[in-house]
Backbone as CSV, one residue per row, in Angstrom:
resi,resn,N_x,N_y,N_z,CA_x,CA_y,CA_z,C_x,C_y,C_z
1,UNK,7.839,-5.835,-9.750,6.650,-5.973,-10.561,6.686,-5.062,-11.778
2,UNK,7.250,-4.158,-12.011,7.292,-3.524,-12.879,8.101,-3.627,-14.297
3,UNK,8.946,-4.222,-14.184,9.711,-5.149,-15.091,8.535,-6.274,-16.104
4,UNK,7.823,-7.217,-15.030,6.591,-7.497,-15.561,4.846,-7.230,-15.477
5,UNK,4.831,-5.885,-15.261,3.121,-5.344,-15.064,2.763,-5.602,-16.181
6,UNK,2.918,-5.378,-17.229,1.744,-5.321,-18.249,1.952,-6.933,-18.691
7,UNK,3.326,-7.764,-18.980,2.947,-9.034,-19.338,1.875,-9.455,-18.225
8,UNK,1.217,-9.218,-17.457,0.220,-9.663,-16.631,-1.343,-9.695,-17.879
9,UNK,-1.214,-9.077,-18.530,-2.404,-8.606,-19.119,-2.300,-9.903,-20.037
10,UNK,-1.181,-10.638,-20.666,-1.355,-11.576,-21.523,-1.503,-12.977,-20.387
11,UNK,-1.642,-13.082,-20.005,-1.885,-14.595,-19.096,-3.032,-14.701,-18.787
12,UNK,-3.274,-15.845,-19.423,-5.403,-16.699,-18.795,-5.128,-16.905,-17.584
13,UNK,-5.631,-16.620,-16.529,-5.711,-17.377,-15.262,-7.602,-17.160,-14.773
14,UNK,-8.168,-17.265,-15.649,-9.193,-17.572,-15.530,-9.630,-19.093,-14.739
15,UNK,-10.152,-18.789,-13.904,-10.899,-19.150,-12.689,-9.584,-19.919,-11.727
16,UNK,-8.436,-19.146,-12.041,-7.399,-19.781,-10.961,-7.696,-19.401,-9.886
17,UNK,-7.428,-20.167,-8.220,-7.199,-19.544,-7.026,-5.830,-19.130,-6.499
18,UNK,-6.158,-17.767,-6.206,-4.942,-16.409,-6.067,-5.282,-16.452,-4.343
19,UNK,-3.813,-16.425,-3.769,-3.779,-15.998,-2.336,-2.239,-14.764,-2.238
20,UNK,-3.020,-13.461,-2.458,-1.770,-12.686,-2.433,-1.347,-11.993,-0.965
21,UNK,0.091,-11.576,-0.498,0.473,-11.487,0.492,1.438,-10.390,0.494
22,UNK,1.852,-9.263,1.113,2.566,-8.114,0.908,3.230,-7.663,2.257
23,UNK,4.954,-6.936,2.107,5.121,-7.007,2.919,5.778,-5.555,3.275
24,UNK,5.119,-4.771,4.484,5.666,-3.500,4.425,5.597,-2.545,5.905
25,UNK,6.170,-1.451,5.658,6.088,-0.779,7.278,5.008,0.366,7.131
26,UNK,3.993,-0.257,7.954,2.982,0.672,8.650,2.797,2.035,9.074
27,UNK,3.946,1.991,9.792,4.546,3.491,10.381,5.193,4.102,9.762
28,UNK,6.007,3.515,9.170,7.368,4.299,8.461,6.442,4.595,7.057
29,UNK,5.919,4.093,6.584,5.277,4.198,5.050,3.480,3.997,5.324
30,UNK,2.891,4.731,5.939,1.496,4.239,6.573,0.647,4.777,5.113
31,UNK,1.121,5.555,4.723,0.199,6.396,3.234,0.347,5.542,2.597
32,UNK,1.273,4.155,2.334,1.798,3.611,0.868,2.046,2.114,1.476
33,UNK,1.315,1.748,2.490,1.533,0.787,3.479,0.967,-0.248,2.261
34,UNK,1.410,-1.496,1.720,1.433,-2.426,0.678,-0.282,-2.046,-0.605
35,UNK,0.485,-0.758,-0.857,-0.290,-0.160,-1.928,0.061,-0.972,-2.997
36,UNK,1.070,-1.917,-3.352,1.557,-3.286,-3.892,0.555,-3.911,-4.441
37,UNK,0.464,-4.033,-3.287,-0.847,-5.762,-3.172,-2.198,-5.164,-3.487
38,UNK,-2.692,-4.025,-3.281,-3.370,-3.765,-3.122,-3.582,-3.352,-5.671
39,UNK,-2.725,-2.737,-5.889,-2.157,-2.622,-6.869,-2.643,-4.044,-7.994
40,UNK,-1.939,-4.981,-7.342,-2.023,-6.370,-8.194,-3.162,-7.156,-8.069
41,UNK,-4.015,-6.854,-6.231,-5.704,-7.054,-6.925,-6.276,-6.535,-7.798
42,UNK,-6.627,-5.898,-8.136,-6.837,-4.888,-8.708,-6.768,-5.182,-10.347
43,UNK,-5.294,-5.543,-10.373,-4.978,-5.871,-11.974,-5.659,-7.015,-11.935
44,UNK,-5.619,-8.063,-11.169,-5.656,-9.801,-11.155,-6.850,-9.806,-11.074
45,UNK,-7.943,-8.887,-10.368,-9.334,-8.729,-10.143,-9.973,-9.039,-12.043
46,UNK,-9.349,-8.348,-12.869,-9.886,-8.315,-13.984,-9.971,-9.653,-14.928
47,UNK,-9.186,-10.653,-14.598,-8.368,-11.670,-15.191,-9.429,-12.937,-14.952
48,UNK,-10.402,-12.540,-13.427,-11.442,-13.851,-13.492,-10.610,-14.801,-12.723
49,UNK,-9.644,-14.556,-11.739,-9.261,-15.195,-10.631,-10.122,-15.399,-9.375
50,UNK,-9.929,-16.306,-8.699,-10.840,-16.001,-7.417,-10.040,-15.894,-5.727
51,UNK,-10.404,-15.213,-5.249,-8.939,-14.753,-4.478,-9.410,-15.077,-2.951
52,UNK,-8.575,-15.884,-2.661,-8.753,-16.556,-1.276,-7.931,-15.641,0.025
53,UNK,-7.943,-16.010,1.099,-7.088,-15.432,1.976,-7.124,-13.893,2.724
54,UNK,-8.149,-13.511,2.324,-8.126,-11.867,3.149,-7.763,-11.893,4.577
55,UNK,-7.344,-10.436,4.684,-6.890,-10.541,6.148,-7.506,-9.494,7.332
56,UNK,-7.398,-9.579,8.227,-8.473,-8.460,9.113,-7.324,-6.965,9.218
57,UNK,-7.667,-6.329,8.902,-7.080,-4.703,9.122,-7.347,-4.114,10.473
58,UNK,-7.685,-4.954,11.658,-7.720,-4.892,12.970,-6.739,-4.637,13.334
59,UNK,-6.294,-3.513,14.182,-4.370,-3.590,14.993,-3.434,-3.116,14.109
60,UNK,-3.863,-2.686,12.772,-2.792,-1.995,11.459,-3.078,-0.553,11.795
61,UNK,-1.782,0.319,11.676,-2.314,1.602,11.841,-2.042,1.904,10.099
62,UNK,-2.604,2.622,9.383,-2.341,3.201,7.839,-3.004,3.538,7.383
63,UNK,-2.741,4.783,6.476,-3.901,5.550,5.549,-4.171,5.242,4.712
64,UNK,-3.200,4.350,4.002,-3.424,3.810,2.556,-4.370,3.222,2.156
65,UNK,-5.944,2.997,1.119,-6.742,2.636,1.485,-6.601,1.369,-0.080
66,UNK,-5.655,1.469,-0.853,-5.182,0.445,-1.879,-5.212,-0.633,-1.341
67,UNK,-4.863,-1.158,-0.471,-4.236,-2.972,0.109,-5.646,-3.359,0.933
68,UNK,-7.059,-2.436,0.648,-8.253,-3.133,1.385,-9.582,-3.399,0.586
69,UNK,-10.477,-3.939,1.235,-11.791,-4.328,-0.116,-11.983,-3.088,0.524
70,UNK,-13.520,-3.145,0.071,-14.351,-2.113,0.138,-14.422,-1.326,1.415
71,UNK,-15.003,-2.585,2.252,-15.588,-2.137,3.683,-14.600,-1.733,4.456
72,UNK,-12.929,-1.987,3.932,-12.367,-1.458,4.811,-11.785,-2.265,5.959
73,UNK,-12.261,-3.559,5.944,-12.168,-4.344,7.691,-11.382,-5.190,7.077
74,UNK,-10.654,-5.268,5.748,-9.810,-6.966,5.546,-9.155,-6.090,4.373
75,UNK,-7.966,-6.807,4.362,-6.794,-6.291,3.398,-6.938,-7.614,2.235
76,UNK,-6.459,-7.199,1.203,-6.835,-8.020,-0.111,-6.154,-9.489,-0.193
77,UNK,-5.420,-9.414,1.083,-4.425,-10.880,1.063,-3.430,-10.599,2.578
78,UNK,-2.613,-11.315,2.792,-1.937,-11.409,4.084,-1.248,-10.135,4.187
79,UNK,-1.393,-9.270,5.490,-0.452,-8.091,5.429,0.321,-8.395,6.444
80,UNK,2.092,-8.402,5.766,3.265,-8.849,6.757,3.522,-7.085,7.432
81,UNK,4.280,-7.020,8.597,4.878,-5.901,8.830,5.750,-6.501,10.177
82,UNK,7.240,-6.505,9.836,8.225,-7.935,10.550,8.181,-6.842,11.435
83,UNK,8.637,-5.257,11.425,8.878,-4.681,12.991,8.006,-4.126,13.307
84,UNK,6.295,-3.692,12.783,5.790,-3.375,14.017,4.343,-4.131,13.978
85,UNK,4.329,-5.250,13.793,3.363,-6.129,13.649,3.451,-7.247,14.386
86,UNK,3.082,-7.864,15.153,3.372,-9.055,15.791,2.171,-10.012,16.120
């Protein structure tokens, strides 16, 4: 993403539907656990997208509080974690 972060700022995606999804280790990286995704709502939040797909933060262990809405109970889009998530 960093190669293209800021061309993000030139693209209309006004009133597109966004389903974003991130993929990372919990344990091994729990401070920075898809601070990603959490990152690119955030940018995409501004753009007038409407963002489908949240996910429950039930059964995730992590401190990172980037990859969640507000309340805390749903991550901004699908959170993968292939080894300690099942």
């Amino acid at each position: 993403w960093e190669a293209v972060w800021d061309q993000l700022d030139d693209l209309n995606l006004e009133g597109k539907i966004v389903a974003l999804y991130g993929l990372g280790d919990q344990l091994g990286y729990g401070e920075w656990f898809l601070d990603a995704l959490g990152m690119l709502h955030d940018k995409l939040s501004t753009k007038g997208v409407k963002f489908v797909g949240y996910w429950p933060t039930e059964g995730y262990e992590f401190t990172s509080p980037k990859p969640v809405i507000a309340d805390g109970q749903l991550f901004v889009g699908l959170a993968l974690d292939e080894t300690n998530q099942y």
